[in-house]
C-alpha positions in Angstrom: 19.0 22.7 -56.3 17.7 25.0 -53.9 14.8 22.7 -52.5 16.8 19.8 -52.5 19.5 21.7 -49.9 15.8 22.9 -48.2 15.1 19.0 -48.0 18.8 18.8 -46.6 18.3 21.4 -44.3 14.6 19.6 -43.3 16.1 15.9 -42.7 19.3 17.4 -40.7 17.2 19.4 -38.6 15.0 16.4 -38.1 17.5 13.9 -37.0 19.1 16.5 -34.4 15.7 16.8 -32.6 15.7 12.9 -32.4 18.7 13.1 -30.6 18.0 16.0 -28.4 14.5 14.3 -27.4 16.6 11.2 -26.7 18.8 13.1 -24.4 15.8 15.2 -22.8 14.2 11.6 -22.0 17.8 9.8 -20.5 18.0 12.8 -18.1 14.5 12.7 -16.9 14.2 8.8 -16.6 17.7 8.0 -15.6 19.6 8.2 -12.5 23.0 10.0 -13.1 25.1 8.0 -11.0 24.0 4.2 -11.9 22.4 4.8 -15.2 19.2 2.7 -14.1 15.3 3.9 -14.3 14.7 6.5 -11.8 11.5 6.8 -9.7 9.6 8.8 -11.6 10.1 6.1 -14.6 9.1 3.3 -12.2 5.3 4.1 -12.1 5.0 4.4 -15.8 6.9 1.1 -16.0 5.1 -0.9 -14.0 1.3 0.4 -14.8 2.3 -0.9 -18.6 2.9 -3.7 -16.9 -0.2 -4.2 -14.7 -2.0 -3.5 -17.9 -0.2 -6.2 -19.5 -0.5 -8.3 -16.9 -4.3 -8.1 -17.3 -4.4 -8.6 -20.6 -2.1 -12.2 -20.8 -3.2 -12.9 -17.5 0.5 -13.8 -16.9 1.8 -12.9 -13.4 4.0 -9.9 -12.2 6.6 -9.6 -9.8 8.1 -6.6 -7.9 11.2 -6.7 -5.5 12.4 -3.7 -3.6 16.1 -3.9 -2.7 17.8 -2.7 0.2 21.4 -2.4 1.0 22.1 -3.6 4.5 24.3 -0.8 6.7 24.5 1.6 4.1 24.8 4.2 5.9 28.1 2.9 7.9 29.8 2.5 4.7 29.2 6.5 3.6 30.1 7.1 7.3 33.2 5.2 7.2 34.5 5.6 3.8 32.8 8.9 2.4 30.1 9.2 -0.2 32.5 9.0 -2.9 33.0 5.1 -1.8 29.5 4.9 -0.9 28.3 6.0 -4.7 31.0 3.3 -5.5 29.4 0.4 -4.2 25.9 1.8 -5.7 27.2 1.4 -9.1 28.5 -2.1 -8.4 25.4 -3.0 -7.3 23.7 -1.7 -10.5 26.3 -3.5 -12.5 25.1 -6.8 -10.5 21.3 -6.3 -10.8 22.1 -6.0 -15.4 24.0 -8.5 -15.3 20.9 -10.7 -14.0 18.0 -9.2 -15.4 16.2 -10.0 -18.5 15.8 -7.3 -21.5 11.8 -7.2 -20.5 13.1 -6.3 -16.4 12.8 -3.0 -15.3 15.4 -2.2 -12.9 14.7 1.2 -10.6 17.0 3.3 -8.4 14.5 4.0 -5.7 16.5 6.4 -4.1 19.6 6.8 -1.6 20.6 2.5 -1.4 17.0 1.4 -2.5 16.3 -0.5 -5.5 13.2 -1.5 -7.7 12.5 -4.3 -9.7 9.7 -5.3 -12.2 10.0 -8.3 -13.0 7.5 -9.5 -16.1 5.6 -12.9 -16.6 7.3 -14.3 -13.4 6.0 -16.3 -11.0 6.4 -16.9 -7.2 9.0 -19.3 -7.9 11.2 -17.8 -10.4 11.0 -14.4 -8.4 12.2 -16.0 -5.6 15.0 -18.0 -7.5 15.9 -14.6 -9.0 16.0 -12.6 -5.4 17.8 -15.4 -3.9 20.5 -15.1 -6.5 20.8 -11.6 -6.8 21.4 -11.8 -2.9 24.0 -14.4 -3.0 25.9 -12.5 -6.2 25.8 -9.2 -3.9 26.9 -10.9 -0.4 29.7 -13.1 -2.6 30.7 -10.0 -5.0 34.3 -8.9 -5.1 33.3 -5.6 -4.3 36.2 -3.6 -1.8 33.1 -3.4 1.0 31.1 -6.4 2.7 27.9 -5.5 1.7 24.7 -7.7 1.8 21.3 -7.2 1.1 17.9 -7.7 2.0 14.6 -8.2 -0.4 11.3 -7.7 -0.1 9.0 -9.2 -3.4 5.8 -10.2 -4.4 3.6 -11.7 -7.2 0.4 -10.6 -8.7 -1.5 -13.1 -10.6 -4.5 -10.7 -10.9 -5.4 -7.1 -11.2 -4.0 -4.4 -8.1 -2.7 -1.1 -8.1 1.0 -0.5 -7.9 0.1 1.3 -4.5 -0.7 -2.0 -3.3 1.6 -4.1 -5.1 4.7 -2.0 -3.8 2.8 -1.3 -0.2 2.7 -5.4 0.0 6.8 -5.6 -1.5 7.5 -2.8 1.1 6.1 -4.7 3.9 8.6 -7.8 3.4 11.3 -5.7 2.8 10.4 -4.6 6.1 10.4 -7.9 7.5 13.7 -8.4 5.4 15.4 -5.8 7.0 15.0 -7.0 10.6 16.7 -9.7 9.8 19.3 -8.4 7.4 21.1 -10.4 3.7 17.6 -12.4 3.3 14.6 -12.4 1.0 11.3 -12.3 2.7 7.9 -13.3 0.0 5.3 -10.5 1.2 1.3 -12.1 0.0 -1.5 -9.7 -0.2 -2.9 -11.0 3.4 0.1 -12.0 5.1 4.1 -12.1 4.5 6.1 -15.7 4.7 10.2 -15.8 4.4 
C-alpha cells in the first residue's frame, strides 16, 4: 500500500509540474493583452523555420503589420480603446492564418507573421486580404493597415529577412492601408 500511495504521490506531483511548466512557457512567449507569440518567441519561430526552409527547399514568407494612425486612436479614445482594437486585430489575423502560421505581437500596434511554404503569390493574396478584412471590419474605430512582406526561396538570416520586410513596411506606411512586396535588392508595391 504504501509504495503504491508513493507512486500516487510521484504521478500527481508529476502532472502538476507539466502544468506549471505550461504556464511558465504561456507567460514568457505570450503577449497578455492579445494572447499571440511575443517577440522574444518570434526569433525562435522563425529560425526553425529558416532551417526548415533549407531543408524542403520550400519558400518562407514574413509580413510585418502596421496599424495606420494608431496613435490618434489612444489619443482620442484612451488606451483602454486602443488595447481594444489590438485585440480585434489579433482576433482578425486567427481567423486567417493557417495552424503552421506564426502570428507575433511586435510590440505597441506592430505585428509579425511567418508564414510557412508560401510563396510570393499566396503571401501577397494572404496580406491583401488580411488588409481588406481589417479596413472592412466592424470594428467601433476606422482603422486600416499597411504591410510590408517578403519571400525567401533560399537560405538568409532573419536579420535580413525582417531588415528586407521592414523596408516595405516602410514604403507601406508612406502610403498608408496598402501592401508593399520588399525583394532582397529592391522593393515593388
Amino acid at each position: 500500500m504504501f509504495w503504491l500511495i508513493l507512486l500516487l504521490l510521484n504521478v500527481c506531483s508529476g502532472v502538476l509540474m507539466g502544468t506549471l511548466v505550461k504556464k511558465l512557457y504561456h507567460g514568457v512567449s505570450k503577449d497578455p493583452l492579445t494572447g499571440l507569440y511575443n517577440r522574444r518567441c518570434f526569433y525562435d519561430r522563425i529560425d526553425y523555420e529558416i532551417e526548415k526552409m533549407k531543408r524542403t527547399k520550400l519558400p518562407l514568407s514574413l509580413a510585418l503589420i502596421d496599424i495606420d494612425n494608431f496613435k490618434t486612436i489612444n489619443d482620442t479614445y484612451g488606451h483602454l480603446e486602443g488595447d481594444k482594437v489590438l485585440v480585434e486585430l489579433a482576433r482578425i489575423f486567427k481567423t486567417q492564418a493557417r495552424s503552421g502560421d506564426t502570428i507575433v505581437r511586435w510590440g505597441g500596434e506592430e505585428f509579425a507573421m511567418i508564414l510557412p511554404e508560401t510563396d510570393k503569390s499566396g503571401a501577397l493574396a494572404f496580406a491583401e486580404r488580411i488588409r481588406k478584412l481589417v479596413e472592412f471590419s466592424n470594428c467601433k474605430y476606422k482603422i486600416t493597415v499597411c504591410i510590408g512582406i517578403t519571400t525567401v526561396y533560399q537560405e538568409h538570416d532573419a536579420e535580413k529577412i525582417m531588415s528586407v520586410a521592414d523596408r516595405a513596411l516602410y514604403k507601406a506606411k508612406e502610403k498608408k492601408n496598402t501592401v508593399v512586396y520588399g525583394v532582397f535588392n529592391n522593393i515593388t508595391t
